[in-house]
mmCIF file as Biopython writes it, N, C-alpha, C and O atoms, coordinates in Angstrom:
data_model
#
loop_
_atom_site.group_PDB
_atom_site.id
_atom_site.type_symbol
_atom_site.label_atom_id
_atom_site.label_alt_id
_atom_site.label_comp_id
_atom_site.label_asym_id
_atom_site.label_entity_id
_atom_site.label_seq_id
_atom_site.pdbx_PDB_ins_code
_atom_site.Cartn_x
_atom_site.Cartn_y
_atom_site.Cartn_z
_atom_site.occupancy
_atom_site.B_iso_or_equiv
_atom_site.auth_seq_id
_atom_site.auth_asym_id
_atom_site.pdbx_PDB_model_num
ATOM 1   N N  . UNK A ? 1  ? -32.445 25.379  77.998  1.0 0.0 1  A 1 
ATOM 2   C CA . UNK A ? 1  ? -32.865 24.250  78.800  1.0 0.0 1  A 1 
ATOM 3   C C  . UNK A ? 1  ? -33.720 24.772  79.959  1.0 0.0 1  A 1 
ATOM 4   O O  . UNK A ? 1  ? -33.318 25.675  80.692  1.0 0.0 1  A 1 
ATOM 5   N N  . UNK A ? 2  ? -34.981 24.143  80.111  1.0 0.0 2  A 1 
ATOM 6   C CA . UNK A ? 2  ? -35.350 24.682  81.122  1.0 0.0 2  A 1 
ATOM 7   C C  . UNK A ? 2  ? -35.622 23.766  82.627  1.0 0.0 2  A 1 
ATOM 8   O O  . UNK A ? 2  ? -35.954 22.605  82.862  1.0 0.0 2  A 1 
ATOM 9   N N  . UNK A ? 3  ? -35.271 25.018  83.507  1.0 0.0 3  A 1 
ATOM 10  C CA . UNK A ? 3  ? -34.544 24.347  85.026  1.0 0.0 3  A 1 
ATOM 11  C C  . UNK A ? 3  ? -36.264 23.148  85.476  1.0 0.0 3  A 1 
ATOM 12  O O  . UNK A ? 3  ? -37.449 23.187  85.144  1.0 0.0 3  A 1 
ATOM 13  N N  . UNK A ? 4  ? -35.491 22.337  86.275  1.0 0.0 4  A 1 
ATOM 14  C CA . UNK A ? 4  ? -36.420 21.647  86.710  1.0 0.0 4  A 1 
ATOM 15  C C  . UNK A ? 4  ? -37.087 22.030  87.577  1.0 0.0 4  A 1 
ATOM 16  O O  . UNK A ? 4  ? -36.333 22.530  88.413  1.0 0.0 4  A 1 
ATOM 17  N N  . UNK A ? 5  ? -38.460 22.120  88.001  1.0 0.0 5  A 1 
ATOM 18  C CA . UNK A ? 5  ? -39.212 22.427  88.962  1.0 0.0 5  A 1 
ATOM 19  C C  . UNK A ? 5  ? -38.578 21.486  90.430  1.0 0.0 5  A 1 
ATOM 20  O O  . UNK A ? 5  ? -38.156 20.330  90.440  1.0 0.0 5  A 1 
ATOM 21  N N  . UNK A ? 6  ? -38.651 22.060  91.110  1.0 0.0 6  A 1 
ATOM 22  C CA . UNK A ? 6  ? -38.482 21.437  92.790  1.0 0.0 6  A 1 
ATOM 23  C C  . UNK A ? 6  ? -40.202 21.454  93.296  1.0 0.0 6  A 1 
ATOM 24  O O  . UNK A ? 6  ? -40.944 22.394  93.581  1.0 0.0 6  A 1 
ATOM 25  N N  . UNK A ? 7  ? -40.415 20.037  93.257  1.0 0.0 7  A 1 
ATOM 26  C CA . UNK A ? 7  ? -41.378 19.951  93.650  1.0 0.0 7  A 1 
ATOM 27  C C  . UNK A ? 7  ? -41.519 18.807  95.231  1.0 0.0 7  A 1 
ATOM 28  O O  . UNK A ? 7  ? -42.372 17.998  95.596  1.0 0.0 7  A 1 
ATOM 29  N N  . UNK A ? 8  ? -39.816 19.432  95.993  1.0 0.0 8  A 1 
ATOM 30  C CA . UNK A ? 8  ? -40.003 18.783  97.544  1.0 0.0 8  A 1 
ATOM 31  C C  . UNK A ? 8  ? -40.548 19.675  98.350  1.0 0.0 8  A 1 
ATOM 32  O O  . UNK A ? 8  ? -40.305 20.844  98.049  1.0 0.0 8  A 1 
ATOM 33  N N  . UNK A ? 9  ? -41.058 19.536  99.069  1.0 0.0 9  A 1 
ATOM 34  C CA . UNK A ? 9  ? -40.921 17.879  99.966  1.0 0.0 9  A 1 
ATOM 35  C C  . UNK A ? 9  ? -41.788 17.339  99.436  1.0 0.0 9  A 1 
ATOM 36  O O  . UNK A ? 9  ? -42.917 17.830  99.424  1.0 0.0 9  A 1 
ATOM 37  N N  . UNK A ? 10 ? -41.540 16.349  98.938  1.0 0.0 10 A 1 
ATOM 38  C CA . UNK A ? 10 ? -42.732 15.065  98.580  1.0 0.0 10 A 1 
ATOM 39  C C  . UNK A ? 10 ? -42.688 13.892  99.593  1.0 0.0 10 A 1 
ATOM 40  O O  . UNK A ? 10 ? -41.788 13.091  99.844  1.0 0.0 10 A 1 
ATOM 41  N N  . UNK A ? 11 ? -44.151 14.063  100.184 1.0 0.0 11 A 1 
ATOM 42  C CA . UNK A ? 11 ? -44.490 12.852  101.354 1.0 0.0 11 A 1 
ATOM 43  C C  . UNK A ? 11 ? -43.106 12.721  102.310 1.0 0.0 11 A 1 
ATOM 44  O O  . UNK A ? 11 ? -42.166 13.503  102.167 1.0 0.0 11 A 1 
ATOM 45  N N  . UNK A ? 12 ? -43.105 12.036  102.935 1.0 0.0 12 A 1 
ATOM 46  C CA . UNK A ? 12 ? -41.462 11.612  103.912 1.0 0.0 12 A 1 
ATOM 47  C C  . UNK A ? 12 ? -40.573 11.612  102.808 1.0 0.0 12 A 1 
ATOM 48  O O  . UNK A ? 12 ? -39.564 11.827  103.480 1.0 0.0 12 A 1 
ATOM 49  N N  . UNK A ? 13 ? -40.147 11.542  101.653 1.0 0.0 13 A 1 
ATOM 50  C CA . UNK A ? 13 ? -39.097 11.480  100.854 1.0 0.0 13 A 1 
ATOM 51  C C  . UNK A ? 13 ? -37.586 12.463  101.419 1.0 0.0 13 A 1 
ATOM 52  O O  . UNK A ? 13 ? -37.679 13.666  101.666 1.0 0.0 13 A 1 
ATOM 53  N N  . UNK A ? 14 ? -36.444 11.789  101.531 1.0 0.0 14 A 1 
ATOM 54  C CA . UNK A ? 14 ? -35.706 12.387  102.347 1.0 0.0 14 A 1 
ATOM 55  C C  . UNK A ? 14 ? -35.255 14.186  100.835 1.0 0.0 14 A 1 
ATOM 56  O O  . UNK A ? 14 ? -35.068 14.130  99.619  1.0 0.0 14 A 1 
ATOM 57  N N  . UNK A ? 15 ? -35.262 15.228  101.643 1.0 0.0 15 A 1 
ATOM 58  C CA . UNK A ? 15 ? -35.092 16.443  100.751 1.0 0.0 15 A 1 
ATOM 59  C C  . UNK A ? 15 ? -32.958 16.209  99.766  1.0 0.0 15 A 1 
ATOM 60  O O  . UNK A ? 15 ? -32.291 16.943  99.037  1.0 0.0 15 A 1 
ATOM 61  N N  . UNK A ? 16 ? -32.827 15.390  100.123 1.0 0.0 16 A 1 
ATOM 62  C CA . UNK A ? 16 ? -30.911 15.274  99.771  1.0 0.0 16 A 1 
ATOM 63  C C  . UNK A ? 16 ? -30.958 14.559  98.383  1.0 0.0 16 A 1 
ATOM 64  O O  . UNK A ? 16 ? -30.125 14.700  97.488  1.0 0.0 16 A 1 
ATOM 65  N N  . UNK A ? 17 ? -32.452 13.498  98.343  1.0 0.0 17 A 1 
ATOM 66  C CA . UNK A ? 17 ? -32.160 12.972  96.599  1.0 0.0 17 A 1 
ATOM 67  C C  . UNK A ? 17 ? -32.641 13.755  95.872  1.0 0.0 17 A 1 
ATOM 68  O O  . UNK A ? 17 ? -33.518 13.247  95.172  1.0 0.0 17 A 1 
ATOM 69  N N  . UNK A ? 18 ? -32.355 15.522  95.582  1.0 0.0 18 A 1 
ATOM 70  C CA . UNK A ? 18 ? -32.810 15.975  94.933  1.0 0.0 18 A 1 
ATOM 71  C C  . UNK A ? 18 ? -33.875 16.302  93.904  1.0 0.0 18 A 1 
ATOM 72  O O  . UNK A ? 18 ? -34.588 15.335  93.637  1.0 0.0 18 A 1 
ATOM 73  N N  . UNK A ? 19 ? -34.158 17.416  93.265  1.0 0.0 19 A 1 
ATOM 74  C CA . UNK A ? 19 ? -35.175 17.874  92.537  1.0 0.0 19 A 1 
ATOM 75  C C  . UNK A ? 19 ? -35.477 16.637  91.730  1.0 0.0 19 A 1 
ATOM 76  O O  . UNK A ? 19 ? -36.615 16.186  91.858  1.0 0.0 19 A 1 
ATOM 77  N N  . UNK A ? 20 ? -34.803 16.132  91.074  1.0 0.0 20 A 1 
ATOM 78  C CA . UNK A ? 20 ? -35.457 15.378  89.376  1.0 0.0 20 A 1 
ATOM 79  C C  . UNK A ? 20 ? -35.285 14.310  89.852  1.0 0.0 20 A 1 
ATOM 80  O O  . UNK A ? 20 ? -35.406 13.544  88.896  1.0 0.0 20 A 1 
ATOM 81  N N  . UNK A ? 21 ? -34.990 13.503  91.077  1.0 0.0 21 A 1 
ATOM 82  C CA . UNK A ? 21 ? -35.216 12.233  91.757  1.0 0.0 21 A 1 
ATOM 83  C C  . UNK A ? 21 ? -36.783 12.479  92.173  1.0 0.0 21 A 1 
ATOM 84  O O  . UNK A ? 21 ? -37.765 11.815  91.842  1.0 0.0 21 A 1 
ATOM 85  N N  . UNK A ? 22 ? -36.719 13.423  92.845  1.0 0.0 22 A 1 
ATOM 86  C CA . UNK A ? 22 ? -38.147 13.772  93.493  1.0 0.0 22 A 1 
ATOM 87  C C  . UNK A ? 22 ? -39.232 13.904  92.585  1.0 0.0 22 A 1 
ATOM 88  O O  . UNK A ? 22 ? -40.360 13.506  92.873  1.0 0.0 22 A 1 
ATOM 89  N N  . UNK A ? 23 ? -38.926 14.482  91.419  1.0 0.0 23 A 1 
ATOM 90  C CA . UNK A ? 23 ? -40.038 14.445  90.650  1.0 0.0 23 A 1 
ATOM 91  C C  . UNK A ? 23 ? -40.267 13.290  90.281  1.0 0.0 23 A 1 
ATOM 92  O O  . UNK A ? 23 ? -41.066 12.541  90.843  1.0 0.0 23 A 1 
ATOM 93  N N  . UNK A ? 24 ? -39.721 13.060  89.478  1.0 0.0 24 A 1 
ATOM 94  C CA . UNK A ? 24 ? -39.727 11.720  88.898  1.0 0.0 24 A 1 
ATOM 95  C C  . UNK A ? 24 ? -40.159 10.181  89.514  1.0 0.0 24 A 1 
ATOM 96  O O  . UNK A ? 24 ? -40.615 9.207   88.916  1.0 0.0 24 A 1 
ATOM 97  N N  . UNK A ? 25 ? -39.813 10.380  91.013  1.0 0.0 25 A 1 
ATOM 98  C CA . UNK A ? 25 ? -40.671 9.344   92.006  1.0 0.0 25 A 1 
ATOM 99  C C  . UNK A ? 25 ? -42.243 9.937   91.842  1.0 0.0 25 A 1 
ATOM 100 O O  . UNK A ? 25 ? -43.212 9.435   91.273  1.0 0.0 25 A 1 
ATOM 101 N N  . UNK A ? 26 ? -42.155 10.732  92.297  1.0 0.0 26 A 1 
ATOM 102 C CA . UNK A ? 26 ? -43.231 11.502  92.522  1.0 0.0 26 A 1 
ATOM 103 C C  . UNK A ? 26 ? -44.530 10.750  90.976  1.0 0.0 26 A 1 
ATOM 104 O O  . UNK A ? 26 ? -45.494 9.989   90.899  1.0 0.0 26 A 1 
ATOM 105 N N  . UNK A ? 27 ? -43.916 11.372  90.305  1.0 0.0 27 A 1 
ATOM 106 C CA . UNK A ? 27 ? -44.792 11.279  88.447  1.0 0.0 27 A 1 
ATOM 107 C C  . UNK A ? 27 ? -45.020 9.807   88.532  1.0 0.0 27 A 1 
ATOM 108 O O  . UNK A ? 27 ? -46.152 9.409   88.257  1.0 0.0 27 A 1 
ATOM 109 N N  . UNK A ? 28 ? -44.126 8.961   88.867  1.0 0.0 28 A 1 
ATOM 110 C CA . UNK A ? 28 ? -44.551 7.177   89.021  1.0 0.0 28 A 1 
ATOM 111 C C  . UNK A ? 28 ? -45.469 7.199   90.406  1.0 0.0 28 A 1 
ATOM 112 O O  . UNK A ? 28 ? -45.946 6.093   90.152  1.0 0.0 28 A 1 
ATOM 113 N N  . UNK A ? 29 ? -45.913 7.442   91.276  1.0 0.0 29 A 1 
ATOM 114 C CA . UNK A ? 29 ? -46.592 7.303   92.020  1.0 0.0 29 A 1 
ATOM 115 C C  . UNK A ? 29 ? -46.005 7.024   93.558  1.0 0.0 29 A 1 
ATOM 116 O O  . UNK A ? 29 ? -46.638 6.768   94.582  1.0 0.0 29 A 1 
ATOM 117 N N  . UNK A ? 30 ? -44.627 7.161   93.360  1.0 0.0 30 A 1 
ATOM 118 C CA . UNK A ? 30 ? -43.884 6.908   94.885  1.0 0.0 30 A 1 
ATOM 119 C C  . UNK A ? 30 ? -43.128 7.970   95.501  1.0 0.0 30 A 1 
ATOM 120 O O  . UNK A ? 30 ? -42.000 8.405   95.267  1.0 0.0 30 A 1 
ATOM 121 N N  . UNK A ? 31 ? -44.435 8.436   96.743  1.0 0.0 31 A 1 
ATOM 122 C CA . UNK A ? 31 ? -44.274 9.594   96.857  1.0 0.0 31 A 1 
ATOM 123 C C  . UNK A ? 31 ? -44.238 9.514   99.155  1.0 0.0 31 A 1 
ATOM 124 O O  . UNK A ? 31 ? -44.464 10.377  100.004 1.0 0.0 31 A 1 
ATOM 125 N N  . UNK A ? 32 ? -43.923 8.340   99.228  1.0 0.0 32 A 1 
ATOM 126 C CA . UNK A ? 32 ? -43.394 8.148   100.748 1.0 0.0 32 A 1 
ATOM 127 C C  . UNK A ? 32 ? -42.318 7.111   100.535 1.0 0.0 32 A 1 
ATOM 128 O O  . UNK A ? 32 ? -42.040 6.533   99.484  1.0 0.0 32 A 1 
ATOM 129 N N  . UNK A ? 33 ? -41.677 6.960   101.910 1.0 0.0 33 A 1 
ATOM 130 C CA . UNK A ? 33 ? -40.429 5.822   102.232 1.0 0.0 33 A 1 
ATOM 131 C C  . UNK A ? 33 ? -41.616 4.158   102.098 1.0 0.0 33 A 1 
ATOM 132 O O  . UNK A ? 33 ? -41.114 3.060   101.857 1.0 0.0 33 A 1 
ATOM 133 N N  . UNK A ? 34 ? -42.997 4.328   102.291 1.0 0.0 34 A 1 
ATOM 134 C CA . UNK A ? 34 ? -43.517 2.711   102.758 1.0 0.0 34 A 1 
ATOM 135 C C  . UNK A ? 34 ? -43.681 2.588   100.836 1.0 0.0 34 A 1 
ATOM 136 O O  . UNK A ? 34 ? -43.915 1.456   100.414 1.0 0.0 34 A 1 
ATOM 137 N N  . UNK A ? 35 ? -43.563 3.638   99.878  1.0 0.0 35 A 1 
ATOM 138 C CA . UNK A ? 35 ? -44.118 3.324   98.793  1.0 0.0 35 A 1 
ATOM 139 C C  . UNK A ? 35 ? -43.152 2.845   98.216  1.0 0.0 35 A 1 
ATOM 140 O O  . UNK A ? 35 ? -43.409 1.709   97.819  1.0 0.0 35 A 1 
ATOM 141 N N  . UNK A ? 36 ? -41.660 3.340   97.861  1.0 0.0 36 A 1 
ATOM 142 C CA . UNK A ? 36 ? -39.957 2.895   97.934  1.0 0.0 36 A 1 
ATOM 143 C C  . UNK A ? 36 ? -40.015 1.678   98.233  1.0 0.0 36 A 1 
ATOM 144 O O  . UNK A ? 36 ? -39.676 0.865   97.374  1.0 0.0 36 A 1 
ATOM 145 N N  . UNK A ? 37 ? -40.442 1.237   99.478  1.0 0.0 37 A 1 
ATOM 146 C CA . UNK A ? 37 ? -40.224 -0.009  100.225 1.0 0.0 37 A 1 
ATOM 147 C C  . UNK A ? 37 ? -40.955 -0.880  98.991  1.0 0.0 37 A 1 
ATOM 148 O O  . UNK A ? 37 ? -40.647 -2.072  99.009  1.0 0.0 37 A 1 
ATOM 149 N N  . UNK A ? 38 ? -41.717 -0.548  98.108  1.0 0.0 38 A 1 
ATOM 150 C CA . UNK A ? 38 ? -42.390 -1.878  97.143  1.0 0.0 38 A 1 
ATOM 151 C C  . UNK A ? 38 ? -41.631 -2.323  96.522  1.0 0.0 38 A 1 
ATOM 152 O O  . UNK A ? 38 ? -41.819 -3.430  96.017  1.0 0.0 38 A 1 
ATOM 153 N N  . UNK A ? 39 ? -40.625 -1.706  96.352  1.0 0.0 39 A 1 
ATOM 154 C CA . UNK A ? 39 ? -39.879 -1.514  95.168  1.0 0.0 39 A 1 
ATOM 155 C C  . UNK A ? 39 ? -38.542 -1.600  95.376  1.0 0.0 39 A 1 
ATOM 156 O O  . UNK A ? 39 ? -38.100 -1.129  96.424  1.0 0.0 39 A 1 
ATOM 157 N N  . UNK A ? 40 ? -37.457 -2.343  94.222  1.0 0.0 40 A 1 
ATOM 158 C CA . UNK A ? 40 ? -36.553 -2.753  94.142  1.0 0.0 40 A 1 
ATOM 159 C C  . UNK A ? 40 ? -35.344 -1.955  93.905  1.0 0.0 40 A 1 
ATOM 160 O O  . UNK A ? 40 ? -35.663 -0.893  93.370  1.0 0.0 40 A 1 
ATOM 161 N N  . UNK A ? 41 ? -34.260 -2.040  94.068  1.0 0.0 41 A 1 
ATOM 162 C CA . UNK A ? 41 ? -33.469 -1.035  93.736  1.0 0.0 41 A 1 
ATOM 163 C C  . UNK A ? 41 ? -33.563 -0.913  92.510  1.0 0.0 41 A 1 
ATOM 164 O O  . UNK A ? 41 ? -33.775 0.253   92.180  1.0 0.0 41 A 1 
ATOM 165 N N  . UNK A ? 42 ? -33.476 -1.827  91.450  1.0 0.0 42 A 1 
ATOM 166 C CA . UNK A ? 42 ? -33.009 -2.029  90.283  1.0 0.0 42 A 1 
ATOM 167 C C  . UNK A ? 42 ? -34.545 -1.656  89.715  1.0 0.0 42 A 1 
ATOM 168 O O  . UNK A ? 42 ? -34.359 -1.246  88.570  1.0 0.0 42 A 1 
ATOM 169 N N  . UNK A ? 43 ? -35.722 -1.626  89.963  1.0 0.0 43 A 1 
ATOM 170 C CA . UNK A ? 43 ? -36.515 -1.247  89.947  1.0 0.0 43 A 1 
ATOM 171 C C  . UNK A ? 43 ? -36.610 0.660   90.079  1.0 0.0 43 A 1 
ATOM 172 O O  . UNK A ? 43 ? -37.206 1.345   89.248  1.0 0.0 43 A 1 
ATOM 173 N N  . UNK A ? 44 ? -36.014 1.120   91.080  1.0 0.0 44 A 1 
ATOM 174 C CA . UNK A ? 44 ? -35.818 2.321   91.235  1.0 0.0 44 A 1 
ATOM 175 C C  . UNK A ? 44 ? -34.893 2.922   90.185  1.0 0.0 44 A 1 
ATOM 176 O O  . UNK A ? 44 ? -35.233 3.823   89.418  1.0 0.0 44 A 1 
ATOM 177 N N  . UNK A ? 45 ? -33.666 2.333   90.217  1.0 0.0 45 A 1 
ATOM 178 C CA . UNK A ? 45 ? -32.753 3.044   89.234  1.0 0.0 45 A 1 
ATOM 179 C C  . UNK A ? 45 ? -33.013 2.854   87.425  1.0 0.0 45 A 1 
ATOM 180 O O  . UNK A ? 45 ? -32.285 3.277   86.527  1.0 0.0 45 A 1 
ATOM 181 N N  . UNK A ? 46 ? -34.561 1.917   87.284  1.0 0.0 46 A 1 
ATOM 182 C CA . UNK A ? 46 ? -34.852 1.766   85.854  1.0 0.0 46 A 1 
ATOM 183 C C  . UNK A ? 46 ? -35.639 3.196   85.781  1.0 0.0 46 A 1 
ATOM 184 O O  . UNK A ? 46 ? -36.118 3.438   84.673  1.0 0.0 46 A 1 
ATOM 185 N N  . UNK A ? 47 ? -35.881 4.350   86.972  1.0 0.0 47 A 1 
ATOM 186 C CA . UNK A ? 47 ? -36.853 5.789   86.763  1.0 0.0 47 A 1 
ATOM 187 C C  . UNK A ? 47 ? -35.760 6.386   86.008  1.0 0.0 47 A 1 
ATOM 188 O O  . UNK A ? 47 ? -34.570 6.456   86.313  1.0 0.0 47 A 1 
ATOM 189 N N  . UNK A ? 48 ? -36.361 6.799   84.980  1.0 0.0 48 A 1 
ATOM 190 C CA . UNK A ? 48 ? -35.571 8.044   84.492  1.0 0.0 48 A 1 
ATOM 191 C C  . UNK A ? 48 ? -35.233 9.337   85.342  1.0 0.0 48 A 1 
ATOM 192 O O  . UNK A ? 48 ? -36.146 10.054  85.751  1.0 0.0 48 A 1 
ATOM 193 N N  . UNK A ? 49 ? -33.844 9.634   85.612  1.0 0.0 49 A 1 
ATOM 194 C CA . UNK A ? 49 ? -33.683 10.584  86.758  1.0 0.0 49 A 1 
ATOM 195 C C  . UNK A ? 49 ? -33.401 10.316  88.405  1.0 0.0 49 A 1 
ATOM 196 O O  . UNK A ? 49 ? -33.306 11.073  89.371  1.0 0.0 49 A 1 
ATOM 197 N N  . UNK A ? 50 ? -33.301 8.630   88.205  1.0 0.0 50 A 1 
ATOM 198 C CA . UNK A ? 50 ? -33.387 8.578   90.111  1.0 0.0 50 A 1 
ATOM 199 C C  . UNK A ? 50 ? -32.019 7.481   89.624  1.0 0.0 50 A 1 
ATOM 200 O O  . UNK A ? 50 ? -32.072 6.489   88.897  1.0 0.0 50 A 1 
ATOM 201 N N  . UNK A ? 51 ? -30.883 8.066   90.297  1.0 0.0 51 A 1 
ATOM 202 C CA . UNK A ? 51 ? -29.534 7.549   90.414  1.0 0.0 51 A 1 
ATOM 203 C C  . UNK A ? 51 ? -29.231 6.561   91.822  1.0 0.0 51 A 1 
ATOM 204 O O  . UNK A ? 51 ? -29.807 6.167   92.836  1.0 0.0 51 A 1 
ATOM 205 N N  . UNK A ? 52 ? -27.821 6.458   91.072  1.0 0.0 52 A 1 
ATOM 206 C CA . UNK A ? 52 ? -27.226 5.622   92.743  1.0 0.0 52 A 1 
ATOM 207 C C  . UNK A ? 52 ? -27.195 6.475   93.713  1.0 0.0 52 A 1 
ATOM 208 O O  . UNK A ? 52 ? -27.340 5.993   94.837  1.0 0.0 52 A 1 
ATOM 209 N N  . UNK A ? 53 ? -27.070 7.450   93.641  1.0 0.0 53 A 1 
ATOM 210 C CA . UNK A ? 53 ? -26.760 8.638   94.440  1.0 0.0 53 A 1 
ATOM 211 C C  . UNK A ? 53 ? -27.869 8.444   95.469  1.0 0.0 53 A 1 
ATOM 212 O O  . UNK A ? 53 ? -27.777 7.945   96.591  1.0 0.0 53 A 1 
ATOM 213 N N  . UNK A ? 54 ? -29.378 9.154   94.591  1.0 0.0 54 A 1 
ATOM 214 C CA . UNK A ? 54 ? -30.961 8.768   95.353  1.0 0.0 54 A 1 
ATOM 215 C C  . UNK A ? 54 ? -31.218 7.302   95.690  1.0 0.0 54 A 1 
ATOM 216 O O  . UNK A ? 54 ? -31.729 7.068   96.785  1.0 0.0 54 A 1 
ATOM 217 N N  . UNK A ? 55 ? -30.968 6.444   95.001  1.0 0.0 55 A 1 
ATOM 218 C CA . UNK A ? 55 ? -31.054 5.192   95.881  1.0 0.0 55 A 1 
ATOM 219 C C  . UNK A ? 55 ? -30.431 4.983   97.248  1.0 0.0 55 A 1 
ATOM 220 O O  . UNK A ? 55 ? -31.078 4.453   98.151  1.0 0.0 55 A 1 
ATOM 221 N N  . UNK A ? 56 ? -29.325 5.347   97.393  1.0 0.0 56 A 1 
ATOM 222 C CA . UNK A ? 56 ? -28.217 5.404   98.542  1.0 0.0 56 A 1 
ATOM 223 C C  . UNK A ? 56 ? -29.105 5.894   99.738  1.0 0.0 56 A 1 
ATOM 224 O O  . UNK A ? 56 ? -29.439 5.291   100.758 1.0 0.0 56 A 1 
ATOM 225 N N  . UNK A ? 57 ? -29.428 7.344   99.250  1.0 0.0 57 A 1 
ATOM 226 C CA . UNK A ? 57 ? -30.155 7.905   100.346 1.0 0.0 57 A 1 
ATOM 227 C C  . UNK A ? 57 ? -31.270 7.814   100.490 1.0 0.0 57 A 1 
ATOM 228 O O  . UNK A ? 57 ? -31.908 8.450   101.329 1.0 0.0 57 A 1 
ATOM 229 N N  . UNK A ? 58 ? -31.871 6.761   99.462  1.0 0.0 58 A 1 
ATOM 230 C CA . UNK A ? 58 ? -33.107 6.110   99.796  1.0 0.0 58 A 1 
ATOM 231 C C  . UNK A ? 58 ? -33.436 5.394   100.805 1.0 0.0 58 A 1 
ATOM 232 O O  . UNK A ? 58 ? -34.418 5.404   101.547 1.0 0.0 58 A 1 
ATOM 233 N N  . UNK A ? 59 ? -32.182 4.554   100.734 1.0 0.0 59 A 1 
ATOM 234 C CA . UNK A ? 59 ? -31.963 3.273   101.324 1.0 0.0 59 A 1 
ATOM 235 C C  . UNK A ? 59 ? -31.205 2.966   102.776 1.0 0.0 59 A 1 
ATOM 236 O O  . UNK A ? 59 ? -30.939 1.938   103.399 1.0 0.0 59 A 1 
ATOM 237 N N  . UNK A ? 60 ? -30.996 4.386   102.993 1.0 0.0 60 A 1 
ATOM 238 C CA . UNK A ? 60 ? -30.553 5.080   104.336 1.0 0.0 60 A 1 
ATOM 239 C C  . UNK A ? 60 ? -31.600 5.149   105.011 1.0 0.0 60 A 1 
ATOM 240 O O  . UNK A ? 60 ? -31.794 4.323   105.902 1.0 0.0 60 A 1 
ATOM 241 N N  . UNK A ? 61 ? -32.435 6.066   104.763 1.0 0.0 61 A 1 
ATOM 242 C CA . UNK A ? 61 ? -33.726 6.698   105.422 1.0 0.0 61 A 1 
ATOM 243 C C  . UNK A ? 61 ? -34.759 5.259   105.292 1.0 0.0 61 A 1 
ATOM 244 O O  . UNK A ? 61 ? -35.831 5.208   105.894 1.0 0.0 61 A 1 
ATOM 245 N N  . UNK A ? 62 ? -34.399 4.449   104.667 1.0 0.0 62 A 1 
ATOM 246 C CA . UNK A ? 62 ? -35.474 3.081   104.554 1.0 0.0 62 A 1 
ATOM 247 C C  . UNK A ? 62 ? -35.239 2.345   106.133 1.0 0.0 62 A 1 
ATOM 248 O O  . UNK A ? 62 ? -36.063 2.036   106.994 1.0 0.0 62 A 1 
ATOM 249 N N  . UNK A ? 63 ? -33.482 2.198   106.082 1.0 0.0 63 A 1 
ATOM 250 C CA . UNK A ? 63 ? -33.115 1.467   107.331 1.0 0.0 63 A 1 
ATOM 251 C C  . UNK A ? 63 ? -33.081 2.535   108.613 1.0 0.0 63 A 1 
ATOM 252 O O  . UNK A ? 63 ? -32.806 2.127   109.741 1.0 0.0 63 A 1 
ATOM 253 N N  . UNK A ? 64 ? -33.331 3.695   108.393 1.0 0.0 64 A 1 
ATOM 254 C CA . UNK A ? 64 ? -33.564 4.191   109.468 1.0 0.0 64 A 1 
ATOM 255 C C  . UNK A ? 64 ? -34.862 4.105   110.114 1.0 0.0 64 A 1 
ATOM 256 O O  . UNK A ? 64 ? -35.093 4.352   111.298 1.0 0.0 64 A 1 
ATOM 257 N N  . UNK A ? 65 ? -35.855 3.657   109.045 1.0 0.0 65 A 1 
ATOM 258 C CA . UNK A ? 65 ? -37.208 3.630   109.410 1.0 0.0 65 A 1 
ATOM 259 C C  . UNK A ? 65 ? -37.454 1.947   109.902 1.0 0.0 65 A 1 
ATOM 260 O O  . UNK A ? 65 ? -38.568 1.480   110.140 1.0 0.0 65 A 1 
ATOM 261 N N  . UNK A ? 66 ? -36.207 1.203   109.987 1.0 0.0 66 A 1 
ATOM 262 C CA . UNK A ? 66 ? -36.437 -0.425  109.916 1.0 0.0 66 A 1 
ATOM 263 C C  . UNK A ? 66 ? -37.316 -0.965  108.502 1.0 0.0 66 A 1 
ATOM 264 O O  . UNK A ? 66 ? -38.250 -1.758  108.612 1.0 0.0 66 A 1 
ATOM 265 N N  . UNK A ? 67 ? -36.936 -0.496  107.381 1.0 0.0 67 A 1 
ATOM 266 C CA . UNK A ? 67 ? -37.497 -1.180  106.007 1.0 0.0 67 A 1 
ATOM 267 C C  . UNK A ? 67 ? -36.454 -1.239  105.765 1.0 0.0 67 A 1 
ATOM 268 O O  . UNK A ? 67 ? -35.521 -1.007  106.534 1.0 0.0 67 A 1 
ATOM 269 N N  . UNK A ? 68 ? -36.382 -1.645  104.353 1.0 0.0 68 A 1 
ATOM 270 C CA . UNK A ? 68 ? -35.565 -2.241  103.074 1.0 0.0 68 A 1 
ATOM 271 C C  . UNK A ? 68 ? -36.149 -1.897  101.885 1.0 0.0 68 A 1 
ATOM 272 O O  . UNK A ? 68 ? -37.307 -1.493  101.985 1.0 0.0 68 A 1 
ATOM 273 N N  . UNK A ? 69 ? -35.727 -1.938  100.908 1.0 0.0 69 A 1 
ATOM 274 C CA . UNK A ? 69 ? -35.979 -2.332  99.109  1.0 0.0 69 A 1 
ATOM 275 C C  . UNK A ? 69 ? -36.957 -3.577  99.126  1.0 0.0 69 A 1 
ATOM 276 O O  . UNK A ? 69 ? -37.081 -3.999  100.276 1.0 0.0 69 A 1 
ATOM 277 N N  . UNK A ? 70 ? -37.410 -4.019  98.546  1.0 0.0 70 A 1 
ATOM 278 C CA . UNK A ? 70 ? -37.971 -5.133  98.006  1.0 0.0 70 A 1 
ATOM 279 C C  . UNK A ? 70 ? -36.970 -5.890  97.601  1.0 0.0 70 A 1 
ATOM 280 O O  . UNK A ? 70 ? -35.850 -5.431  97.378  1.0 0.0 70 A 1 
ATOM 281 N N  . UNK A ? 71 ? -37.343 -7.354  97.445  1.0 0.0 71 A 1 
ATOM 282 C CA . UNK A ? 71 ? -36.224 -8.173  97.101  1.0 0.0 71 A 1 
ATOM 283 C C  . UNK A ? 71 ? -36.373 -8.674  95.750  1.0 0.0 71 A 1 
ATOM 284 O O  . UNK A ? 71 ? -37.559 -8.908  95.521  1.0 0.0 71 A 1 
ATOM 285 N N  . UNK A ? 72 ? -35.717 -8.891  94.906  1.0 0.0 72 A 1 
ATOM 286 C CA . UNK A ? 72 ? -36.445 -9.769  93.529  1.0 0.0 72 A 1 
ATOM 287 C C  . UNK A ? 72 ? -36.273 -10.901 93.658  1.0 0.0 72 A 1 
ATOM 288 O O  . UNK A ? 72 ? -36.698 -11.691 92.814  1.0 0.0 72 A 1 
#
């Protein structure tokens, strides 16, 4: 199996949702907290690789910045 590349820091993305969250935002095109903000949780957790875990601490660093998720 081969290990995943760490390709953080990507843009403001907080470094705690790990490597294959990070990529994987990253490869879809959401690669800051205002780009997250388009986007829905349930939207986020349909990325292959980005868990509750990375949402959580998505959604930390969102309200620390005064954003949110998108709403559906």
């Amino acid at each position: 199996m081969t290990p995943t590349p760490d390709v953080r820091p990507v843009g403001d993305l907080p470094h705690a949702i790990g490597r294959t969250a990070a990529r994987e935002l990253s490869l879809n095109g959401i690669t800051t907290l205002r780009r997250v903000a388009e986007h829905s949780r349930k939207e986020l957790l349909a990325i292959h690789g980005v868990g509750p875990k990375a949402v959580a601490i998505l959604e930390e660093a969102l309200a620390e910045k005064g954003m949110g998720f998108r709403e559906l």
